[in-house]
N, C-alpha and C positions, 0 to 999 in steps of 0.2 A: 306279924301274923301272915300267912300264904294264903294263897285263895287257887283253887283250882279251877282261873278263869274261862276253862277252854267247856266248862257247863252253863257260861252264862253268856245271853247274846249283846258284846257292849256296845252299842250303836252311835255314840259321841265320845269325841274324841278332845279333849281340851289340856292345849298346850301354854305352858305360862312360860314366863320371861326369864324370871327370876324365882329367889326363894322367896321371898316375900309372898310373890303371887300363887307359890306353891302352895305355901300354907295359908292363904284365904280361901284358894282351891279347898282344900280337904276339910278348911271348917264350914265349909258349903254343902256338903253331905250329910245326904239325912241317914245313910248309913253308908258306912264301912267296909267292905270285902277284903279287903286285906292288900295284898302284894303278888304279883301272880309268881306260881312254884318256878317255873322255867321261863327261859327268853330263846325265841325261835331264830335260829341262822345266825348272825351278826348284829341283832339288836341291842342297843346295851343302854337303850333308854332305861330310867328307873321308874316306876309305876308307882300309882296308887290306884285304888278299885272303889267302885262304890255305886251308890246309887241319889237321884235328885229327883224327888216327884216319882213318877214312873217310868224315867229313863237312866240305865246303867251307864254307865261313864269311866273312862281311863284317861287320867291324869300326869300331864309326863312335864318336867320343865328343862330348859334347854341348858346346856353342857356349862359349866364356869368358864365364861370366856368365849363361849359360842354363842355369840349372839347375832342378829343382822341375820339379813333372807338366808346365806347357808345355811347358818346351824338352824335358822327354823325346818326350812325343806328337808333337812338329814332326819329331826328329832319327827318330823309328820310321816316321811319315807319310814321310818322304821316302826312307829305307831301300827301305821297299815300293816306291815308285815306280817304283824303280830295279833294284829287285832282284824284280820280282812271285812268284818261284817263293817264297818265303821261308817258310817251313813254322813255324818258332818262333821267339820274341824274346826273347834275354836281356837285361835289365839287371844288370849288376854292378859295382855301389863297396863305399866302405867306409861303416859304418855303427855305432852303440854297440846292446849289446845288452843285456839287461835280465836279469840272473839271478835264477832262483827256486829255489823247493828240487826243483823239477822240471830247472830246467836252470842246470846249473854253468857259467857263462857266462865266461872267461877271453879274455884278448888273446891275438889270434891265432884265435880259433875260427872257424868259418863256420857263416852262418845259411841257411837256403834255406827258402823261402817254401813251403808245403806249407797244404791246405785242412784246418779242423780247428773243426767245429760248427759256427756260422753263419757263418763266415770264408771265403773264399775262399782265402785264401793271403795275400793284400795287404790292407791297412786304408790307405783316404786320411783320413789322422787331420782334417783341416784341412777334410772335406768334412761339412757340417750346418746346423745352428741354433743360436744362443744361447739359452737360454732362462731363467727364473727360477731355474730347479732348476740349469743349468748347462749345458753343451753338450751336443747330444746329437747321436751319429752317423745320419746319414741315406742310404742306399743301399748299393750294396754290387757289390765288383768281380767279375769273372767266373773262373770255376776255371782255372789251367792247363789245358792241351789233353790229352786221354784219354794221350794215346802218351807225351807228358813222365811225368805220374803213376804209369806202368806201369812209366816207366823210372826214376823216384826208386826205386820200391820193388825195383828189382834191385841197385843202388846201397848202399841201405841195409842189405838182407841179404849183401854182401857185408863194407859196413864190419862191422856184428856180427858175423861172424865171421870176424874180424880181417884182411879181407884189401883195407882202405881203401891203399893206392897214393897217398895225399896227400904223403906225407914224402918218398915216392921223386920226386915230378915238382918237389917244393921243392928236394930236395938237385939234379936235375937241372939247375932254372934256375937256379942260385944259381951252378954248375957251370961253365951258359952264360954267366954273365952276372957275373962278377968285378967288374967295377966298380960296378954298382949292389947285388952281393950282400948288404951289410947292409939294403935295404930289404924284402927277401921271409924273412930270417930273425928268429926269436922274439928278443928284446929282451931277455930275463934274467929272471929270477921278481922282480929287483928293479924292475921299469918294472913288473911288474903290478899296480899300487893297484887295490884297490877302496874307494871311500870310502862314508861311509854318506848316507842323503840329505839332511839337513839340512847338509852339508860346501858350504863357497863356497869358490874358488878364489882364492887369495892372490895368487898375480902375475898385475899387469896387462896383460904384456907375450903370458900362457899358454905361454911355453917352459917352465918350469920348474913342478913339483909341490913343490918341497922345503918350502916354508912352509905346505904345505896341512894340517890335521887333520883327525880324523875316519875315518882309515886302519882298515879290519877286516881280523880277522885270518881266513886262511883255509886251509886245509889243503893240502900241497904233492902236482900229481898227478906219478904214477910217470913220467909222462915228459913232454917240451916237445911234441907231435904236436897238429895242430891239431882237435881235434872238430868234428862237425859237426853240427850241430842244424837239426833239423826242423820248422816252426811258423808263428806268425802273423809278416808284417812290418809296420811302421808306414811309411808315408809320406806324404810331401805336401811344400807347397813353404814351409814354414817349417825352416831348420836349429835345432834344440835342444841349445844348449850351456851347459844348468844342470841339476844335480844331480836 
């Protein structure tokens, strides 16, 4: 279906990773606009259209194979072109998160990028200097935009007191969406390993954990409900897939 997006003002912009993320994207809309009729100049992002609440939204995922900060800045670069009213950008995949005694980090939880001492929000891990002593980070990203910020912090006093809506929109698309339902539901407390850091993975194949050691043990919470944490993110265009 086409949609003749150039009548409708779409003000957020969210770019996903992969297809995966594509399609949680579009089963996140409470309606559908379709696909816009034309692509302006050189854009050759693919689109979805629609709307979440009371804000319109265009949906773009990054190229097969393009992944890492360029193909995101190319896939956002052409978003805008297309889309000029565009107020804010998400990026959202998946990603490993790092537990501390600050934050109990568990499969299934969500991270959101939030400014915190000399952090922005985002860390491009991959952006510096080698040096004798070791790498060392050089520069540093710009803060979300005032209006997101103001709006984390309404967000967050709502999950504290208790009134986080995350379980209700997973039971909803899970509801919607029968066939792919086991990929947006929690996995069992048995898939949630955490290994310690010196653990290397046993199969080569990385389907399977069963031969891995080094398994800690951790304390079971009161319920499977996804948390949501607030903090620094790592990124850049190296995947890190060791301990």
């Amino acid at each position: 279906m086409a949609s003749n997006f150039e009548n409708v003002a779409y003000t957020v912009g969210w770019i996903c990773a992969d297809h995966m993320g594509f399609a949680t994207a579009r089963a996140m809309l409470d309606a559908q606009h379709g696909r816009p009729q034309t692509q302006h100049g050189l854009d050759d992002n693919t689109y979805t259209l629609g709307r979440i609440g009371p804000h319109n939204v265009v949906i773009t995922c990054l190229s097969l194979g393009g992944r890492g900060t360029v193909g995101a800045a190319l896939a956002a670069s052409r978003l805008i072109s297309s889309f000029p009213i565009i107020r804010f950008g998400l990026l959202v995949g998946t990603g490993g998160g790092i537990p501390t005694d600050e934050y109990d980090i568990r499969l299934g939880d969500v991270a959101v990028s939030a400014p915190n001492q000399t952090f922005g929000g985002v860390v491009q891990i991959d952006f510096g200097k080698a040096t004798p002593r070791g790498f060392e980070r050089t520069g540093s990203l710009n803060k979300p935009p005032r209006a997101l910020m103001t709006a984390i912090q309404d967000v967050r006093a709502n999950h504290f007191m208790g009134n986080s809506q995350t379980s209700r929109y997973l039971n909803e698309l899970c509801a919607a969406n029968t066939i792919t339902a086991d990929a947006y539901t929690y996995p069992g407390v048995q898939n949630d390993k955490f290994f310690s850091p010196d653990s290397l993975h046993q199969d080569p194949s990385r389907k399977s954990c069963t031969k891995c050691t080094g398994i800690k043990r951790r304390s079971r919470r009161k319920d499977t409900a996804p948390v949501i944490h607030y903090g620094t993110i790592a990124s850049g265009n190296k995947i890190i897939r060791t301990a």
